[in-house]
Every structure is written in structure tokens, then in C-alpha cells.
DRENMAR-120751 format. One line per field, with one value per residue (C-alpha): residue number from 1; x, y, z; residue in one letter; chain. Coordinates in Angstrom, 1 decimal, padded with zeros to 4 digits. Example, Ala and Ser with C-alpha at 12.3 -4.5 7.8 and 13.67 -1.06 7.14 Angstrom:
// DRENMAR-120751
seq: [1|2]
X: [012.3|013.7]
Y: [-004.5|-001.1]
Z: [007.8|007.1]
type: [A|S]
mol: [A|A]
END
This chain:
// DRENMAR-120751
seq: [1|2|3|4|5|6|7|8|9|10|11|12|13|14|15|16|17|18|19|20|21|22|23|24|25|26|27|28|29|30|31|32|33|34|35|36|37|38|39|40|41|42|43|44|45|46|47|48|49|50|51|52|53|54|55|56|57|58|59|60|61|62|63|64|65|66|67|68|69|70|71|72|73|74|75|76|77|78|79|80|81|82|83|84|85|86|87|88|89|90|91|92|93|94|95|96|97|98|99]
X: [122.3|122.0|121.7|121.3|118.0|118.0|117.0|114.8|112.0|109.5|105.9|103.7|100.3|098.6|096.4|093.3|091.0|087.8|085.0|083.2|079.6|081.3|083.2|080.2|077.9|080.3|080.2|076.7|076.1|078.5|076.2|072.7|072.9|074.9|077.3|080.8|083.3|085.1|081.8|081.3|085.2|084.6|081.7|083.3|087.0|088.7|090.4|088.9|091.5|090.5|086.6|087.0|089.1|086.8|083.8|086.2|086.6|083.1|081.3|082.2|081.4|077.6|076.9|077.5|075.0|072.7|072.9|073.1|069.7|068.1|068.5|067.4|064.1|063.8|064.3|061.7|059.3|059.9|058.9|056.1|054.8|055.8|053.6|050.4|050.9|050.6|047.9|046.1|046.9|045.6|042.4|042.1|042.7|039.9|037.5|038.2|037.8|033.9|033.7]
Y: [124.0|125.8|123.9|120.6|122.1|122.6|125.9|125.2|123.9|122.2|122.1|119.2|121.3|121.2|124.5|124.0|124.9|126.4|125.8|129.1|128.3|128.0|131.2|133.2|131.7|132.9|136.2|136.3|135.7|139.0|140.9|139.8|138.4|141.3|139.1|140.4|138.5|137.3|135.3|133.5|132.6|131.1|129.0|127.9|127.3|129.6|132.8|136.1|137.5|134.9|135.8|139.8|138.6|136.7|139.8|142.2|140.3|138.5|141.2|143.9|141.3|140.8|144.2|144.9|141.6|143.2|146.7|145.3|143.5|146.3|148.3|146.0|145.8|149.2|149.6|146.6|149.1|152.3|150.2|149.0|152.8|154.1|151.4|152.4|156.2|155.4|153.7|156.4|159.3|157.4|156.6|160.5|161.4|159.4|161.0|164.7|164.0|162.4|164.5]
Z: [117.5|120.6|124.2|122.1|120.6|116.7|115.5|112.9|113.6|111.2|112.0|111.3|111.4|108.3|107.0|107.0|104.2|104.0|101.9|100.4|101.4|105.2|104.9|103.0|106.2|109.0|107.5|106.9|110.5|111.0|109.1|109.1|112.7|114.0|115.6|116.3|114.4|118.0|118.8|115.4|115.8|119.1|117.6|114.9|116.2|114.0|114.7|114.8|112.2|109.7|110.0|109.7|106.5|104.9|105.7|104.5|101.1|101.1|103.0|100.0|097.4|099.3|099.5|095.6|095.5|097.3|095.9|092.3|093.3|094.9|091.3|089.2|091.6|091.4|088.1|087.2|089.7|087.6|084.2|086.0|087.0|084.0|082.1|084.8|083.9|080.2|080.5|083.1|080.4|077.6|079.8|081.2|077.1|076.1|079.3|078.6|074.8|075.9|079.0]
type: [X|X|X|X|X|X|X|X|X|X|X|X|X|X|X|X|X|X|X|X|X|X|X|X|X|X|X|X|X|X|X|X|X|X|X|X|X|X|X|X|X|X|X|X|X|X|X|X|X|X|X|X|X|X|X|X|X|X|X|X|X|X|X|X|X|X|X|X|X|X|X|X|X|X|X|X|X|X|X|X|X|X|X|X|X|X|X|X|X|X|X|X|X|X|X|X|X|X|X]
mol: [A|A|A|A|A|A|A|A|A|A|A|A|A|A|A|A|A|A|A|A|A|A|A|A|A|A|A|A|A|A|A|A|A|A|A|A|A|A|A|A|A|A|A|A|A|A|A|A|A|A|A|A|A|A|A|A|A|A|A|A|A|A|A|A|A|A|A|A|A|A|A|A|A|A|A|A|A|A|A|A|A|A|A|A|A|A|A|A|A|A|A|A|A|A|A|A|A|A|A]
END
């Protein structure tokens, strides 16, 4: 005890917990939006820290979404040409061999 006051003091003030659709949101509008990470805070009544967190861990995790998706577009794409060329040699094949 010093000056009557204990020295431990216990806090009453709960954590609060965060669903994932609400953390991968404010961290979408980080990164889509282009909001800084201070002003999506301040809207939501969190702190900054906890928002630059959550886009540091959720943020990497999106962009391998994204760049996982983008492949296997591109790679549907290059099937798709691939399939068109065939089927424009076999055509130009059977044009010289009338022409």
C-alpha cells in the first residue's frame, strides 16, 4: 500500500471480441476504399493499432485470395485460346488442303 492506495489494481474492463466478417470489412475498406487505417478506427471506435493488425494478417491472406483467383482466371483464358487455335489450324488445314 502506498498513501492508502493499493498497488494492484484490477480492471473491470472486459476485451472485446471481434467478429471476422467485421474485421475482414474494416480492412477491406483499408484497401479497396483507400482509407487510412486511423479513419476507419475513428468510425468504428476501435484503435488504429488493432485495424493495421487485422490488414496486416487479413490483408496478406486477401491478397493470396485475389492472386490465387486471378490465376485460375487466367489459366481458364489460356485453355480457352488454346482450344480457338486448334480449332483455327484444323480449319486453315482443311483450306490449304482445298485451296
Amino acid at each position: 500500500m502506498r498513501g492508502g492506495v493499493p498497488l494492484t489494481i484490477h480492471w473491470a474492463v472486459r476485451r472485446r471480441h471481434f467478429t471476422r466478417e467485421f474485421k475482414q470489412q474494416a480492412v477491406r475498406q483499408v484497401l479497396v476504399a483507400g482509407r487510412s487505417a486511423a479513419n476507419v478506427a475513428r468510425e468504428l471506435g476501435i484503435r488504429a493499432d488493432q485495424v493495421r493488425r487485422w490488414k496486416r494478417l487479413i490483408g496478406a491472406a486477401a491478397v493470396r485470395s485475389v492472386r490465387r483467383e486471378e490465376l485460375r482466371r487466367v489459366r481458364r483464358e489460356i485453355a480457352q485460346l488454346r482450344a480457338e487455335l486448334a480449332i483455327l489450324e484444323r480449319a486453315a488445314a482443311v483450306l490449304a488442303g482445298t485451296a
